[in-house]
N, CA, C and O atoms as a DFTB+ gen file, in Angstrom:
404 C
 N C O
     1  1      -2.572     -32.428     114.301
     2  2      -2.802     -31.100     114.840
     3  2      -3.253     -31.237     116.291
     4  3      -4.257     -31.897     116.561
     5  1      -2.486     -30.589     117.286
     6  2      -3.080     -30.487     118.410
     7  2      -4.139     -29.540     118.934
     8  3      -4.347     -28.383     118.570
     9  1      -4.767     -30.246     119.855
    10  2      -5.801     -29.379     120.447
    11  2      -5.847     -28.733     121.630
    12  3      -5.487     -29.492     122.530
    13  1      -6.246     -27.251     122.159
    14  2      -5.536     -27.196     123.286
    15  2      -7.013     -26.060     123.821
    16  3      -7.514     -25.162     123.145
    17  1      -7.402     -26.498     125.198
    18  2      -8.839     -26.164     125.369
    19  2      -8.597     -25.403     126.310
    20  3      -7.983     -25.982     127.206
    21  1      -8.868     -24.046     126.566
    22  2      -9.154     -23.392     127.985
    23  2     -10.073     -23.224     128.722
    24  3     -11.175     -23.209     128.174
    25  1     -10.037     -23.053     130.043
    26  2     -11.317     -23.240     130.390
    27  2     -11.119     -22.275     131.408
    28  3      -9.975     -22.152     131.845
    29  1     -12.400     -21.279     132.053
    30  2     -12.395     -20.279     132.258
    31  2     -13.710     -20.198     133.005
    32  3     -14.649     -20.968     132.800
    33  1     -13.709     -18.983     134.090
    34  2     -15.115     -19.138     134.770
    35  2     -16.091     -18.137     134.207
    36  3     -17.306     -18.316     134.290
    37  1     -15.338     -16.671     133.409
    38  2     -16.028     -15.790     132.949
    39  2     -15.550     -15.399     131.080
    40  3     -16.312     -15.105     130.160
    41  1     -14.520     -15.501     131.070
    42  2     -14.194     -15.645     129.368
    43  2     -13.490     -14.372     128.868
    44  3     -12.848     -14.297     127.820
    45  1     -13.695     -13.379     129.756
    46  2     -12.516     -12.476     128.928
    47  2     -11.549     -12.300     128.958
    48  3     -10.999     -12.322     127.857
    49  1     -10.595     -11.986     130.271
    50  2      -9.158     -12.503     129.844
    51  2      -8.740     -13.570     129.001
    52  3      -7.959     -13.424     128.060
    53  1      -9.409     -14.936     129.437
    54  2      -9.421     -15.886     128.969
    55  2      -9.252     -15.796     127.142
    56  3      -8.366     -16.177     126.377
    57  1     -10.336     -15.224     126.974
    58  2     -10.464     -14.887     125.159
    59  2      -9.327     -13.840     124.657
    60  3      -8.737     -13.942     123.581
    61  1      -9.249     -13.455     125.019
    62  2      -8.015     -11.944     124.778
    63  2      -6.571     -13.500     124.989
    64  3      -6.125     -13.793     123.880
    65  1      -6.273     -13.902     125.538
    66  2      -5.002     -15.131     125.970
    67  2      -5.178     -15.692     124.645
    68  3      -4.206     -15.499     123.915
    69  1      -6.328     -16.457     124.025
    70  2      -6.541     -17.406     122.992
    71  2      -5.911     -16.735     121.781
    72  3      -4.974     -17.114     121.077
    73  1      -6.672     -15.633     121.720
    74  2      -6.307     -15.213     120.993
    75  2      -4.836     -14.754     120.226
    76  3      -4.521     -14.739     119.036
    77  1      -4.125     -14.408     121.408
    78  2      -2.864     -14.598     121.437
    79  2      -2.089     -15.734     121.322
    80  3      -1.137     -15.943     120.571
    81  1      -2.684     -16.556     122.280
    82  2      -1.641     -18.143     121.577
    83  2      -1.798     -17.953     120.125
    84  3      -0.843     -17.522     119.478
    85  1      -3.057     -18.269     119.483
    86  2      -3.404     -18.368     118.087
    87  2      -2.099     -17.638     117.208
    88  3      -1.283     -18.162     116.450
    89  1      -2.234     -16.463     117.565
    90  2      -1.116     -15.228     116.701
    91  2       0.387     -16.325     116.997
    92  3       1.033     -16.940     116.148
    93  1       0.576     -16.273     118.323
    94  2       2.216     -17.290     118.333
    95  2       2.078     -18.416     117.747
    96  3       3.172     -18.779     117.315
    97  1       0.942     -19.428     117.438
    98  2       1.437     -20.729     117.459
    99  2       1.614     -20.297     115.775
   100  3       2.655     -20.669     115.235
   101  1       0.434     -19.384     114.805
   102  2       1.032     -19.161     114.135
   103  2       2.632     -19.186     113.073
   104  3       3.176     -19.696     112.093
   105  1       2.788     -18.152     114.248
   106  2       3.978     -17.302     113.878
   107  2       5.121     -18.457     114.165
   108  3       6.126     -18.387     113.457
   109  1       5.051     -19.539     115.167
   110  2       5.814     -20.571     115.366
   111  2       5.648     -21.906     114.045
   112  3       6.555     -22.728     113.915
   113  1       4.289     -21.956     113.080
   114  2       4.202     -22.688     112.689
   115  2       3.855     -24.129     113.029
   116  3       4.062     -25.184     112.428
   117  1       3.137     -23.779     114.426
   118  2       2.635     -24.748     115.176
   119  2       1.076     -24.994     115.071
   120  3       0.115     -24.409     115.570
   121  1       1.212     -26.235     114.114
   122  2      -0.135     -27.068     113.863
   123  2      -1.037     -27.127     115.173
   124  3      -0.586     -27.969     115.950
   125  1      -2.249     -26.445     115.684
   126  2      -3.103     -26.538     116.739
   127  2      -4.382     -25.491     116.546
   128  3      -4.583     -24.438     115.941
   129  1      -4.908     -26.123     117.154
   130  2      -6.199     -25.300     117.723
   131  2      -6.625     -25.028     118.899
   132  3      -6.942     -25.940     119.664
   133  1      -6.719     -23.569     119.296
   134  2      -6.999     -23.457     120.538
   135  2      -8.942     -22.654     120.556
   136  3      -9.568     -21.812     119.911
   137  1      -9.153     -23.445     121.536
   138  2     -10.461     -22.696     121.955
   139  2     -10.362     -22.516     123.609
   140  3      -9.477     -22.987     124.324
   141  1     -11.698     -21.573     124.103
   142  2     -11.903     -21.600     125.461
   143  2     -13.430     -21.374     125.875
   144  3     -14.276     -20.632     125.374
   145  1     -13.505     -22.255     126.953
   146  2     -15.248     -22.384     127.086
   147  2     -15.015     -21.920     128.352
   148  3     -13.960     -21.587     128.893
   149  1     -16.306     -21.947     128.811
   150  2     -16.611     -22.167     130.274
   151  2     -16.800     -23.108     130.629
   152  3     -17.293     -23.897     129.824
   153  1     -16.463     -23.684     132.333
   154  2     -16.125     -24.901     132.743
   155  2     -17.028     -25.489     132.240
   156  3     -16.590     -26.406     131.545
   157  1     -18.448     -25.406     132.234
   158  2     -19.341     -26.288     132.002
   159  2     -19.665     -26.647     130.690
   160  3     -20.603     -27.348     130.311
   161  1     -18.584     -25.961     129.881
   162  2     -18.625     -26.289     128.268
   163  2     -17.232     -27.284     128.009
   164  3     -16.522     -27.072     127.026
   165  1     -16.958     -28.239     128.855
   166  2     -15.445     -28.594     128.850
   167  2     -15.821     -29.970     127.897
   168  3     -15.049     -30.269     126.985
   169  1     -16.811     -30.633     128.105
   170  2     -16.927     -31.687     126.795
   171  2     -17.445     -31.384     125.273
   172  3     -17.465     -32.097     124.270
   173  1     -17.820     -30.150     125.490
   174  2     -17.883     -29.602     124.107
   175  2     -16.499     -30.454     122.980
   176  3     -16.911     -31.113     122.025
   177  1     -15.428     -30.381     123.142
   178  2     -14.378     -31.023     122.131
   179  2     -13.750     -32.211     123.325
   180  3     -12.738     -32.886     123.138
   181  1     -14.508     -32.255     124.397
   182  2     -13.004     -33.630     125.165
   183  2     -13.246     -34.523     124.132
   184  3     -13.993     -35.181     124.855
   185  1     -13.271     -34.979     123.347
   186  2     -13.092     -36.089     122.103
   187  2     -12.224     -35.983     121.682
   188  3     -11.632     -37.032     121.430
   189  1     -11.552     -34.685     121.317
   190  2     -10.865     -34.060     120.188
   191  2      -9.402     -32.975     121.091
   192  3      -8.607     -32.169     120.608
   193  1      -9.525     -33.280     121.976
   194  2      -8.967     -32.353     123.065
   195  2      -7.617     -32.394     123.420
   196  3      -7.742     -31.823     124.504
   197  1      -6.391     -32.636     123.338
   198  2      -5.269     -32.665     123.963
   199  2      -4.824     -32.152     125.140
   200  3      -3.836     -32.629     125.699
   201  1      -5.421     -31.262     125.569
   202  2      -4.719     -30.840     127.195
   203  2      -5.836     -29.863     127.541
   204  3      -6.033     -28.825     126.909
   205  1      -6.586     -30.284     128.634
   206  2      -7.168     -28.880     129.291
   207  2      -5.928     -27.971     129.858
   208  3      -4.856     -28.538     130.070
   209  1      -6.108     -26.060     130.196
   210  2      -5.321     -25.302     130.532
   211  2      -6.835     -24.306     131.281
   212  3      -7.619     -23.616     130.630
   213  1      -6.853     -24.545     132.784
   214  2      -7.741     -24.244     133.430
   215  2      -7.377     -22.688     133.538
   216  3      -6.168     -22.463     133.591
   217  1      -8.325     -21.452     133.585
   218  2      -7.661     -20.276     134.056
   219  2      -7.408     -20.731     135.615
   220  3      -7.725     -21.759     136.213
   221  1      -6.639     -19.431     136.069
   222  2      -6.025     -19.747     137.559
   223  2      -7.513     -19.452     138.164
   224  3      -7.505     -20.067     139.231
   225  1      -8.947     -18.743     138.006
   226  2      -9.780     -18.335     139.005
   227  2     -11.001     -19.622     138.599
   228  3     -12.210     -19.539     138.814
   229  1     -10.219     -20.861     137.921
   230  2     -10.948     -22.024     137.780
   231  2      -9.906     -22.997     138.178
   232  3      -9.852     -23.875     137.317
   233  1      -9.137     -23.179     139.044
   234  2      -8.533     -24.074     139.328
   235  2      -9.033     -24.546     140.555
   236  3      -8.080     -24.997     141.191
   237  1      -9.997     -24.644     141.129
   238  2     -10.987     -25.512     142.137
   239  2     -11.545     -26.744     141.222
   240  3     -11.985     -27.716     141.836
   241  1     -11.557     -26.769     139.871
   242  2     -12.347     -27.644     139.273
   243  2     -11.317     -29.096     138.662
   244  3     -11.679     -30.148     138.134
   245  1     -10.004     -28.605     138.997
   246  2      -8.854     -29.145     138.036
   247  2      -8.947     -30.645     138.851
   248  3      -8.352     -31.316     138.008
   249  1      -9.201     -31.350     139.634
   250  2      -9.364     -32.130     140.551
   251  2     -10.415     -33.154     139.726
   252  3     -10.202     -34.315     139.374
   253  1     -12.202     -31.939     139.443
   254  2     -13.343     -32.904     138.778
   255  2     -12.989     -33.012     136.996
   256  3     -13.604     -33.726     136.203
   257  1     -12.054     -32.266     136.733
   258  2     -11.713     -32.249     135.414
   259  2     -11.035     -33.180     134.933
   260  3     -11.381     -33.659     133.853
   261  1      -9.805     -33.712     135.670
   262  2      -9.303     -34.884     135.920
   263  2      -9.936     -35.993     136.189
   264  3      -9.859     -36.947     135.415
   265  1     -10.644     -36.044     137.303
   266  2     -11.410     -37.345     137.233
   267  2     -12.516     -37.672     135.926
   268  3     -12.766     -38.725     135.340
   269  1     -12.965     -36.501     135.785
   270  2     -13.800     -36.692     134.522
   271  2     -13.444     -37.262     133.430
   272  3     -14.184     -38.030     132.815
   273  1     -12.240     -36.942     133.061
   274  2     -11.708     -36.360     131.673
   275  2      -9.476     -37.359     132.224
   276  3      -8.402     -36.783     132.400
   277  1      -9.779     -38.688     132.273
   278  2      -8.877     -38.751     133.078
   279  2      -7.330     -39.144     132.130
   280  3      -6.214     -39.322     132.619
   281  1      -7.717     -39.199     130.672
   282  2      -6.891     -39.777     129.596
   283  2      -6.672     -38.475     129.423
   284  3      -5.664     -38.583     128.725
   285  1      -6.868     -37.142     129.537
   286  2      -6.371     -35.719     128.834
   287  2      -5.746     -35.097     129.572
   288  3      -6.380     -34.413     130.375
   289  1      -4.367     -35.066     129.617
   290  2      -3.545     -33.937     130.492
   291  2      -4.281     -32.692     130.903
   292  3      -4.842     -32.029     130.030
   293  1      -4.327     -32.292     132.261
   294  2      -5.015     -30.902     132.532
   295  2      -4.162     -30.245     133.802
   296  3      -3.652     -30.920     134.696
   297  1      -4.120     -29.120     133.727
   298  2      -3.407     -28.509     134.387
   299  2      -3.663     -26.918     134.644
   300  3      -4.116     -26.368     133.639
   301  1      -3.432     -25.866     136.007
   302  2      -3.947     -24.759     135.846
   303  2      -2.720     -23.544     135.511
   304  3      -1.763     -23.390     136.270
   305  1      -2.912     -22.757     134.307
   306  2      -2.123     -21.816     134.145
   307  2      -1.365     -21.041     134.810
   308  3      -1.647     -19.856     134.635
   309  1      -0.645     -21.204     135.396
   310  2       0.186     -20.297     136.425
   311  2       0.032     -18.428     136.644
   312  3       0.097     -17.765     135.609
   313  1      -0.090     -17.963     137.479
   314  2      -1.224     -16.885     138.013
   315  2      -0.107     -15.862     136.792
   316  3      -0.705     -14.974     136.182
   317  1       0.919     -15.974     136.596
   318  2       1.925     -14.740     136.326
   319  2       1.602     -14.995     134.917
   320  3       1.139     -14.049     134.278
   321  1       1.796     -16.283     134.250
   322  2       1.675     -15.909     132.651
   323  2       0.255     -15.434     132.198
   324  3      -0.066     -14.736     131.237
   325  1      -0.550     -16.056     133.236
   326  2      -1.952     -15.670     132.649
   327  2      -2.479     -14.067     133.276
   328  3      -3.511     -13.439     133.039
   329  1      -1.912     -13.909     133.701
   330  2      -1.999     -12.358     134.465
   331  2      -1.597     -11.362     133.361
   332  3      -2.146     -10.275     133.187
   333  1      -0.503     -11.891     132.583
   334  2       0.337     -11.179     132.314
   335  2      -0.015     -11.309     130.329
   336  3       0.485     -10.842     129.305
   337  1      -1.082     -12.170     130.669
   338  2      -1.473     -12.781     129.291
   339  2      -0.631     -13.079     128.326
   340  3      -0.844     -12.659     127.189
   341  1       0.488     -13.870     128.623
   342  2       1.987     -14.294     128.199
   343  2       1.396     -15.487     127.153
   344  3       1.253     -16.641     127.556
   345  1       1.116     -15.143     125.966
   346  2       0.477     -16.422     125.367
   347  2       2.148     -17.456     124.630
   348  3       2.288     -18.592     124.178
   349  1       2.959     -16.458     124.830
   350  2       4.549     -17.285     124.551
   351  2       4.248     -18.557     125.515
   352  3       3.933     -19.733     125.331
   353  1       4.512     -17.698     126.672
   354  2       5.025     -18.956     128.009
   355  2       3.194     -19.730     128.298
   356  3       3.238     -20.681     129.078
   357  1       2.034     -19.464     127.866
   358  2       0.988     -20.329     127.982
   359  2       1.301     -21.477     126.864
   360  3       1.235     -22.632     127.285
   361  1       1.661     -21.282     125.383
   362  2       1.284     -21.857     124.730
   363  2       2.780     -22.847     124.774
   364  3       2.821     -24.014     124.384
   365  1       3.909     -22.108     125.319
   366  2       4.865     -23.216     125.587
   367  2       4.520     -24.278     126.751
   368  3       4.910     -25.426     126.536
   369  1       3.865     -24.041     127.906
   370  2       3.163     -24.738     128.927
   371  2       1.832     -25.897     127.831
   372  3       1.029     -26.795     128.082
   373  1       2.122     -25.426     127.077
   374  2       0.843     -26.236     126.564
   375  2       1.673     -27.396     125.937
   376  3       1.517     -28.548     126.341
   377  1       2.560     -27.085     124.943
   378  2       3.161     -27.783     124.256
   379  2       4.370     -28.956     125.241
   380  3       4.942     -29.942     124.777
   381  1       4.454     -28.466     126.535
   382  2       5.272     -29.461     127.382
   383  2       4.178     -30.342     127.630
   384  3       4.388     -31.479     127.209
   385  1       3.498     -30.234     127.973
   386  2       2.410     -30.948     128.978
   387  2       1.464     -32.152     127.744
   388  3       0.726     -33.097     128.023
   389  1       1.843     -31.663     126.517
   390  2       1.620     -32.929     125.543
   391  2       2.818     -33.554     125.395
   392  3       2.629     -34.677     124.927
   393  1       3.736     -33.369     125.548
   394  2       5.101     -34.216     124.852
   395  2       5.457     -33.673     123.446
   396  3       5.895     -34.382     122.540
   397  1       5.127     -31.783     123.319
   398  2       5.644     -31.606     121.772
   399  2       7.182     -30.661     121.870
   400  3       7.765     -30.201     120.887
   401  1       7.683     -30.509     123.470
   402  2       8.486     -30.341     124.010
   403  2       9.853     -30.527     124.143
   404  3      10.448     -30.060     125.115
């Protein structure tokens, strides 16, 4: 089962998105778990973590997230799907960026 972590500077779009992947990966039958913290909750699961997915108004951090965290793919959500709270095209961005693609 993959794991797929968001990370966010304030949490509500952010949570309203999760929530939505959840409903698609569902409905796709795609084994995962998604959560979303705030940046400073990002080792809460890095143990357990498969890909950070930074919101776009936390992508200043994607740089210390990486160095931190340097074995876990991380990358920042692109301004239009997450704008648009596209949890299709987030949770397909998720699934490239592990190799389930």
């Amino acid at each position: 089962m993959r794991r797929i972590v968001l990370l966010c500077s304030a949490g509500v779009s952010t949570s309203l998105l999760v929530r939505e992947m959840q409903k698609e990966a569902k409905r796709l039958g795609y084994e995962c778990s998604i959560k979303f913290y705030p940046l400073s909750g990002a080792e809460e699961d890095s143990e357990a973590t498969d890909v950070f997915l930074l919101a776009p108004q936390a992508a200043y951090a994607l740089g210390e997230i990486k160095l931190k965290y340097p074995e876990i793919p991380a990358a920042v959500i692109p301004q239009e799907m997450y704008g648009e709270a596209d949890a299709v095209a987030v949770l397909d961005f998720a699934q490239k960026m592990v190799g389930d693609y």
